[in-house]
C-alpha positions, -999 to +999 in steps of 0.1 A: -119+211-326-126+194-295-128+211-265-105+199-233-139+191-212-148+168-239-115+152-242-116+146-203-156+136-202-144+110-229-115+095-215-135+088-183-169+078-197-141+050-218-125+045-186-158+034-166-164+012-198-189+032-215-189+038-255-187+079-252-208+081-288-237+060-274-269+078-276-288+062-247-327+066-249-339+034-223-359+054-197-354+031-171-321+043-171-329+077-165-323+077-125-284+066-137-273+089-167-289+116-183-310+099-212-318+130-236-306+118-265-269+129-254-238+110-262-230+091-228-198+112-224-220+142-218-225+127-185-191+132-176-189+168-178-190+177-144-163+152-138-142+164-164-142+199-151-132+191-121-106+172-127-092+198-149-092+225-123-074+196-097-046+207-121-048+241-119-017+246-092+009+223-108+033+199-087+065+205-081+076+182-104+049+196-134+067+228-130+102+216-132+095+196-158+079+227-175+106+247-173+130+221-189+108+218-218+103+254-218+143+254-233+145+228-254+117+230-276+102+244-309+068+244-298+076+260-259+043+259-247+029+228-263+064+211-251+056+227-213+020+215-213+027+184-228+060+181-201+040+191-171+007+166-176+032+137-186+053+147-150+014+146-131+009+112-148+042+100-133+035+110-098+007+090-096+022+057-113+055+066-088+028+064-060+009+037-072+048+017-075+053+031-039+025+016-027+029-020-046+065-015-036+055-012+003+028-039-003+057-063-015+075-050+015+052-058+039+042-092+028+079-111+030+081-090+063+049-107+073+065-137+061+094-135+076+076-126+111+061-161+100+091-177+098+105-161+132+076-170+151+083-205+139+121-201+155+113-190+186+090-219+191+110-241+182+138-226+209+108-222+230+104-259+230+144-269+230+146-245+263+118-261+278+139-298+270+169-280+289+149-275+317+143-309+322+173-320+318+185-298+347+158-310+365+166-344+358+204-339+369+197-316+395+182-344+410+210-363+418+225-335+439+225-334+476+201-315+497+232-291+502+240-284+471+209-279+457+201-254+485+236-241+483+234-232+444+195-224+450+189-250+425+148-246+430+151-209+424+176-215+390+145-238+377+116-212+388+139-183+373+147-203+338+106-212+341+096-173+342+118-165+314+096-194+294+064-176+303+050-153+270+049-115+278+016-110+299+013-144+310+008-146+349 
């Protein structure tokens, strides 16, 4: 029967690309893996241990999903282990879906930013055209008026509003 180290040491010496039966005797490779004439999953031990004892306090979710199983199996305890590692492995895959999720997120939000950025200069650009054009008709104004609806300090105020935040 094999033991739950080896089942761990295995799964991650298979998960780093290894073969976990390969016998590896090149001593050149010595400084990298123990070469003793061991199966390369050997060199996972430590690994495997400790990743076994990360599970030692289950989750939340492990234990709920535990108990459920506790209730409505034949096997109780094999249906509780079984219950509570398949709950861990979900956390992680919910997390690692949270994270592409938020990814996803961020990117059409960077996107859209894009696009925004794109608006404002564009009404950046039309305001600007507006000016002008008040300029241009403000012209033909009398002295009076202009000073009377403080024409000068209309185009300076509508100018200032153009100016990016920080700009002097």
């Amino acid at each position: 029967m094999t033991s739950m180290i080896e089942k761990v040491a295995r799964a991650m010496c298979i998960t780093e690309g290894g073969d976990p039966d390969c016998v590896l005797t090149d001593p050149n490779l010595a400084h990298v893996v123990d070469t003793g004439h061991k199966p390369l999953w050997t060199n996972f031990i430590v690994s495997a241990k400790a990743a076994i004892q990360a599970m030692a306090e289950p989750t939340e979710a492990m234990v709920k999903a535990g108990d459920c199983a506790s209730f409505n199996a034949h096997s109780p305890s094999r249906a509780t282990f079984e219950a509570m590692l398949q709950a861990a492995l979900e956390e992680g895959r919910e997390s690692a879906d949270e994270i592409e999720r938020l990814i996803l997120l961020c990117s059409k939000r960077m996107l859209d930013a894009a696009e925004l950025q794109g608006e404002i200069e564009q009404l950046r650009k039309q305001y600007q055209e507006c000016i002008h054009d008040l300029q241009d008709w403000g012209a033909y104004a009398s002295p009076f008026f202009q000073e009377k609806h403080d024409f000068h300090g209309c185009i300076a105020q509508h100018e200032a509003n153009l100016k990016e935040p920080g700009d002097e």
